[in-house]
Legacy VTK file of the C-alpha trace (Angstrom):
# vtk DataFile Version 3.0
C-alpha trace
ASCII
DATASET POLYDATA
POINTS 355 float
0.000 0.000 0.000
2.589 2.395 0.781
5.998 2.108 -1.293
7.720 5.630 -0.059
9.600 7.086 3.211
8.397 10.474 4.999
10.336 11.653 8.250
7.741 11.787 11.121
7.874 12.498 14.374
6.115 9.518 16.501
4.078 10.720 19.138
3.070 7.544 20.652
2.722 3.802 19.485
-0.159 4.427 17.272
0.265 8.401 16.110
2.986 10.056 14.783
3.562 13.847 13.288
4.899 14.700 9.525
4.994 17.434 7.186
3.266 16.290 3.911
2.930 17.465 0.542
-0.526 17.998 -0.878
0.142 15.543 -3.490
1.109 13.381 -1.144
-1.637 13.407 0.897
-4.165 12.816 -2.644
-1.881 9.800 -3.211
-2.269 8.265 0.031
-5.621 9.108 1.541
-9.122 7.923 0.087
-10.615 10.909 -0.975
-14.291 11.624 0.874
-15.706 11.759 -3.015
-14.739 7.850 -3.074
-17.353 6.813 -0.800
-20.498 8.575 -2.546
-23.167 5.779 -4.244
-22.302 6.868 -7.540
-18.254 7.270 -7.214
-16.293 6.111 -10.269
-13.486 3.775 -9.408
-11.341 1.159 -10.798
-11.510 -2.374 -9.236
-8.431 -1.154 -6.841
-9.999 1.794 -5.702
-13.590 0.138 -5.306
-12.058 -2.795 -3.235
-10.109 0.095 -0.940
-13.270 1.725 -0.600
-15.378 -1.342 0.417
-13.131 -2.230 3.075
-13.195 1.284 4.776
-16.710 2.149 3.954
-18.039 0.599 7.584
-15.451 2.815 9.076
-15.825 5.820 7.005
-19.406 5.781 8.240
-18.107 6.408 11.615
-15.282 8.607 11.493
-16.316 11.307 8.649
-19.038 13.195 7.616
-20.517 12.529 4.430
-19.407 14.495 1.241
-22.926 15.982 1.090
-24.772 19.046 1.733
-23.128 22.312 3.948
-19.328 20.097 3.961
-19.940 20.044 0.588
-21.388 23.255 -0.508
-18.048 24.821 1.926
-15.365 22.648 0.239
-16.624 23.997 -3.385
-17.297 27.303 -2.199
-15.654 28.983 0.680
-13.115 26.852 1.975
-11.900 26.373 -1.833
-11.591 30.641 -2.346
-10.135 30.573 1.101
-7.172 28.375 0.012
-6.751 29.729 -3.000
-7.011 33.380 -2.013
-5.378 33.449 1.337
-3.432 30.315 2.012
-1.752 29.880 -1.574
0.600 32.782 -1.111
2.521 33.914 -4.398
5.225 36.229 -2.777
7.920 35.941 0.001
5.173 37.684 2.570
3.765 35.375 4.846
0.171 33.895 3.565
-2.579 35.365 4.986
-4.764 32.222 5.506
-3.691 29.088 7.827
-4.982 25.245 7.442
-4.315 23.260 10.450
-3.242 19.961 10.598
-5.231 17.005 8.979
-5.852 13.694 10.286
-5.287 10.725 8.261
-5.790 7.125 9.851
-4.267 3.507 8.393
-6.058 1.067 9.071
-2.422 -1.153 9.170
-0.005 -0.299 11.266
3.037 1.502 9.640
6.582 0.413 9.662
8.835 3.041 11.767
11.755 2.507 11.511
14.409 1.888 14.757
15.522 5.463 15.007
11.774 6.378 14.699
12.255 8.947 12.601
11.262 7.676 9.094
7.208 5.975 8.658
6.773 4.585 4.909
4.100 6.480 3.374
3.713 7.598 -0.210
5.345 10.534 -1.354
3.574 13.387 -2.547
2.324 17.791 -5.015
5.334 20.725 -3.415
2.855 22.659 -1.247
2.988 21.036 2.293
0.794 20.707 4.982
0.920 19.229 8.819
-0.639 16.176 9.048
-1.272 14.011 12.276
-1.315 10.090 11.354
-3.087 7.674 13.382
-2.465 3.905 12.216
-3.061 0.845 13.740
-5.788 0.529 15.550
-8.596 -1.714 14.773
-11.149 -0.357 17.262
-13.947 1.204 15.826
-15.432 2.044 18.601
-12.265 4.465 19.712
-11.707 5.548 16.286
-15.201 6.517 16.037
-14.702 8.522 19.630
-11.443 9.968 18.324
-13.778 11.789 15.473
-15.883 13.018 17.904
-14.106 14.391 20.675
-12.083 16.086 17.857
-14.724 17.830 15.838
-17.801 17.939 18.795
-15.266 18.771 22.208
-13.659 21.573 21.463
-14.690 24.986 21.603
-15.911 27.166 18.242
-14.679 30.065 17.610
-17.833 32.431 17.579
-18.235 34.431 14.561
-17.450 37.871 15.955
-14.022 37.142 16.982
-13.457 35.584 13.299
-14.649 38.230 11.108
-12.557 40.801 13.421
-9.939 39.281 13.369
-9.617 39.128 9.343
-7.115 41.586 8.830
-7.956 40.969 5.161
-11.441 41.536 5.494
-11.730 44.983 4.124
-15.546 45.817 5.444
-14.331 44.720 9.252
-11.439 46.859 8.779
-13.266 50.133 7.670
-15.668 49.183 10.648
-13.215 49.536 13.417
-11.596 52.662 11.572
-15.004 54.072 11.622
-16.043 53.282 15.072
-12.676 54.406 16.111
-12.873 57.489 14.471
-16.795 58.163 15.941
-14.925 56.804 19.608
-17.760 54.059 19.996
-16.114 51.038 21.675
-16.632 48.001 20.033
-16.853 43.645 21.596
-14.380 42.178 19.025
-13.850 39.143 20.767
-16.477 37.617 22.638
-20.166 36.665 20.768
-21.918 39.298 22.892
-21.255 42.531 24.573
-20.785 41.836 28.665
-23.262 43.465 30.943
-19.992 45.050 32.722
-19.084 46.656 28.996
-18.626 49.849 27.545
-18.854 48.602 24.147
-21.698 50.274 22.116
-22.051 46.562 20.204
-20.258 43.784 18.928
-18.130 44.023 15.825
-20.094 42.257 13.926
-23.303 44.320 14.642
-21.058 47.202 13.243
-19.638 44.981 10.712
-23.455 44.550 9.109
-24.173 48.459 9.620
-20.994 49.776 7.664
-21.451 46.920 4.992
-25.276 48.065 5.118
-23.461 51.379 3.972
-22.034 49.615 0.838
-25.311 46.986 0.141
-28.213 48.154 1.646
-30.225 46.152 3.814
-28.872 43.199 1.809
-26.002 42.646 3.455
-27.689 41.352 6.455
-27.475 37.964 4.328
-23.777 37.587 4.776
-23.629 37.174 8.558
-19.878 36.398 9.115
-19.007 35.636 6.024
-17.395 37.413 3.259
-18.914 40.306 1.776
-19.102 40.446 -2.040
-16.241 43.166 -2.527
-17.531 44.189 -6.114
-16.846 47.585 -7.550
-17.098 48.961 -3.970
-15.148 52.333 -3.824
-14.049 51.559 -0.144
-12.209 54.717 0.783
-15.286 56.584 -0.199
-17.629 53.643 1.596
-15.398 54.420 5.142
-16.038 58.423 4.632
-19.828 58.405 4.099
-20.378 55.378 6.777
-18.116 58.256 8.994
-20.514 60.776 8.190
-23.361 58.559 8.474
-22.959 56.936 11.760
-22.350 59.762 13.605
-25.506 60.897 12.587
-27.340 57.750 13.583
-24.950 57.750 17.164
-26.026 61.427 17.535
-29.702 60.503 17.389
-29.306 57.507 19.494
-27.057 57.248 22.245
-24.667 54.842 23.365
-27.288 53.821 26.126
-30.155 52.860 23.591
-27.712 50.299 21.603
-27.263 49.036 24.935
-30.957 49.466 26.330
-33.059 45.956 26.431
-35.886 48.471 26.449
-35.057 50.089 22.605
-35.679 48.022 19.304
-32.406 50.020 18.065
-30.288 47.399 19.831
-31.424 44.576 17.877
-29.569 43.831 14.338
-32.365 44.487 12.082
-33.139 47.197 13.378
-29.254 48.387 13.742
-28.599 47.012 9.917
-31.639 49.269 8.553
-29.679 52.195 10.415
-26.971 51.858 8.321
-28.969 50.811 5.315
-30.018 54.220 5.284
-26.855 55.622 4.850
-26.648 53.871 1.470
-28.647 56.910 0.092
-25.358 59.277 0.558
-22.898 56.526 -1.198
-25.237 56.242 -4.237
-28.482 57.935 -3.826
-30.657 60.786 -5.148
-31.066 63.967 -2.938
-34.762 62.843 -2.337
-33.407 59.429 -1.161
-31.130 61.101 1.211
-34.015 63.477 2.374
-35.967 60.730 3.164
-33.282 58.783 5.038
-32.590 61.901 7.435
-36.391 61.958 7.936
-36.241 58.786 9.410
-33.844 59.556 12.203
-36.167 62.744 12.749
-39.686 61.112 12.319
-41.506 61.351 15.870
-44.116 59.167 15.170
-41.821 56.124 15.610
-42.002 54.359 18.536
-38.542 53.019 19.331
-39.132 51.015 22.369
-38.941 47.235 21.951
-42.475 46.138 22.313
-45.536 44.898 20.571
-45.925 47.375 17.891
-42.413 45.642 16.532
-44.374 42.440 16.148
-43.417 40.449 13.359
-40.776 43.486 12.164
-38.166 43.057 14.492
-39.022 40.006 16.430
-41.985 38.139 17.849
-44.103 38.474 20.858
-44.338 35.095 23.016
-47.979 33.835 22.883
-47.537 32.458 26.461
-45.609 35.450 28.338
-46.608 38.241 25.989
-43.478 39.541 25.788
-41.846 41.084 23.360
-38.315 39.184 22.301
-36.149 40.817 19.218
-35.335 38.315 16.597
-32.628 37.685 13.780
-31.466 39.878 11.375
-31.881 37.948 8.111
-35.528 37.126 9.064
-36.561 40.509 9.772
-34.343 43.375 8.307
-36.362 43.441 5.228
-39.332 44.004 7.481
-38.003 46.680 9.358
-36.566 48.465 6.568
-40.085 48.687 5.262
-41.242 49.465 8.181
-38.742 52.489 8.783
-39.293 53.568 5.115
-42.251 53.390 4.097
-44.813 55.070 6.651
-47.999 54.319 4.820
-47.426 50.682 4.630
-48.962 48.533 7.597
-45.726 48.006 8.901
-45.158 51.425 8.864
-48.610 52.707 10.719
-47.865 49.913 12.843
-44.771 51.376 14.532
-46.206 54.418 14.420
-49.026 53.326 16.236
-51.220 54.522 13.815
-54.557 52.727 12.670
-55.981 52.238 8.810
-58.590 54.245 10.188
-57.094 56.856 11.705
-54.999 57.209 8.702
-57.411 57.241 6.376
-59.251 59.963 8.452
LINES 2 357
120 0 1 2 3 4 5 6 7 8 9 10 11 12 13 14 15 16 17 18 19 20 21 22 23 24 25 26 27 28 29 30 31 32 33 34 35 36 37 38 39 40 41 42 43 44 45 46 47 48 49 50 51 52 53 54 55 56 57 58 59 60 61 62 63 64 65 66 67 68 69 70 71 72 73 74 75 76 77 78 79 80 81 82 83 84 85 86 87 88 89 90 91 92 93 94 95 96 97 98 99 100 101 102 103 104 105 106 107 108 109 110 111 112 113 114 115 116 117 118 119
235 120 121 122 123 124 125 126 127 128 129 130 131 132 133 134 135 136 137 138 139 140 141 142 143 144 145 146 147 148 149 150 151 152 153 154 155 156 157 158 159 160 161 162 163 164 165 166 167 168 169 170 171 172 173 174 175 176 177 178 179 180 181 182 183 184 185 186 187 188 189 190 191 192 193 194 195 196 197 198 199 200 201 202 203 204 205 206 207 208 209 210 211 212 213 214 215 216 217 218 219 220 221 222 223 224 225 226 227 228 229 230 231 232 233 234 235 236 237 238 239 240 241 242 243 244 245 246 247 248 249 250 251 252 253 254 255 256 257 258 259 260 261 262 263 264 265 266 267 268 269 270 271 272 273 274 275 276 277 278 279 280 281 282 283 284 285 286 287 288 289 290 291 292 293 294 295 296 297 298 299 300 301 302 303 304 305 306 307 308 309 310 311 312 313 314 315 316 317 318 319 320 321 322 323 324 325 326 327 328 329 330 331 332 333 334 335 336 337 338 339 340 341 342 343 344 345 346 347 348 349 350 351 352 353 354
């Protein structure tokens, strides 16, 4: 099965350490596209398969659905955009190390520094190699302590911490520049904080700036750079969230008691400001006649049914929801004061409307 030498480093009877090629790794692992029902392989490959397909079942997810849609998408632009580096800097994307497992044991040799395992193409990565055990049942915990024990990273502290991410970058320019303390690490903003928000609440509003209330459907992930004109993006979201921080205070982004807090609500905000990137002077009236309109009711509550969250049929309170469920809602809400959203935080009726 395996005709080469790579130096490891053995950690232990039944693990060991190496630095492997990429090509190397293609050569000697079975790749997770082997083990769909309608793989093509030769009679070698099939009869490989067959004999790790009970174990497969066990110790990886299938090559299906969101693993799949990421390794085509995202984690594919990731490696190819940040950890593929073409000049002497230092990449700006990291892979950790991969686990691959033998079902044989491997032949170290004496001075336990060389394992036979197939060579491999010149880009390497770490790799930690488990062979020779023929439990299932503590392979099958291995996979599972590994991927279910350990603790995610929440998506605040990853999108901050992109230095390549331009829209997080402009964000904490911009919030520096307006002096609003951001939460750039932890998923939510401490009780004992001074932060105004969390990054990523910021994050949305500036790319609101760029998209509109669109960009509430990126979350964490990257945002679509396009033919954004960033330096002029960080200038009007500047301009634009100082207005919104002027009408609202620290204290209300902070307040349980104000809708304003919640991310549909705070992503419409900045949605507005899209009118003084690429708007009309009308459009930009109207979005500065939002901040002033006095008919809004801005307390969280049960005229923001449905808009910016849901009441609770068996307390009757008032709870704000997510952002991609209900920006839209808000923003026509916000926007459109004729609309029933609209008279609805506004606590006007059809009929006194129509009167």
């Amino acid at each position: 099965m395996i005709d080469r030498t790579l130096r490891v480093l053995p950690v232990g009877d039944h693990d060991a350490v190496a630095s492997m090629t990429v090509r190397d790794v293609l050569e000697t692992a079975i790749p997770a596209r082997s083990f769909l029902p309608n793989a093509r392989l030769n009679p070698i490959e099939k009869r490989e398969v067959e004999r790790m397909r009970d174990l497969h079942a066990l110790i990886q997810r299938d090559f299906a659905g969101e693993k799949r849609r990421n390794a085509q998408g995202s984690l594919a632009d990731y490696i190819q955009q940040a950890w593929l580096s073409n000049g002497k800097k230092p990449p700006s994307g990291f892979l950790g190390p991969f686990v691959l497992y033998f079902l044989d044991p491997l032949n170290i040799d004496k001075d336990q520094e060389v394992a036979h395992v197939t060579s491999l193409l010149a880009k390497k990565i770490a790799v930690h190699i488990v062979h020779g055990i023929h439990d299932v049942k503590a392979i099958a915990k291995y996979f599972a302590d590994l991927n279910g024990k350990g603790v995610r990273v929440n998506p605040n502290l990853v999108a901050m911490a992109d230095y390549t991410d331009p829209y997080a970058e402009i964000t904490k320019r911009v919030f520096g520049e307006l002096q609003l303390e951001l939460e750039t690490r932890q998923r939510q903003v401490p009780a004992n904080s001074t932060a105004v928000m969390t990054g990523l609440q910021a994050r949305t509003m500036v790319a609101a700036v760029a998209k509109g209330v669109a960009a509430v459907q990126y979350g964490a992930k990257p945002i679509p750079s396009d033919d954004v004109d960033f330096r002029k993006l960080e200038s009007v979201a500047t301009t634009w969230l100082q207005r919104v921080f002027k009408r609202f205070d620290v204290a209300s982004f902070r307040d349980k008691g104000m809708v304003v807090r919640s991310v549909p609500v705070s992503a419409t905000l900045g949605a507005l400001g899209h009118a003084f990137l690429d708007g009309t002077a009308e459009e930009q009236r109207a979005a500065m006649h939002v901040l002033s309109d006095k008919k809004i009711d801005w307390a969280a509550g049960p005229h923001w049914n449905g808009i910016a969250g849901k009441v609770n049929l068996e307390t009757g309170k008032f709870a704000v929801g997510g952002a991609k469920e209900y920006a839209y809602t808000s923003n026509r809400a916000l926007t459109e004061p004729t609309s029933a959203v609209g008279k609805q935080i506004r606590h006007e009726s059809e009929e006194g409307a129509a009167a």
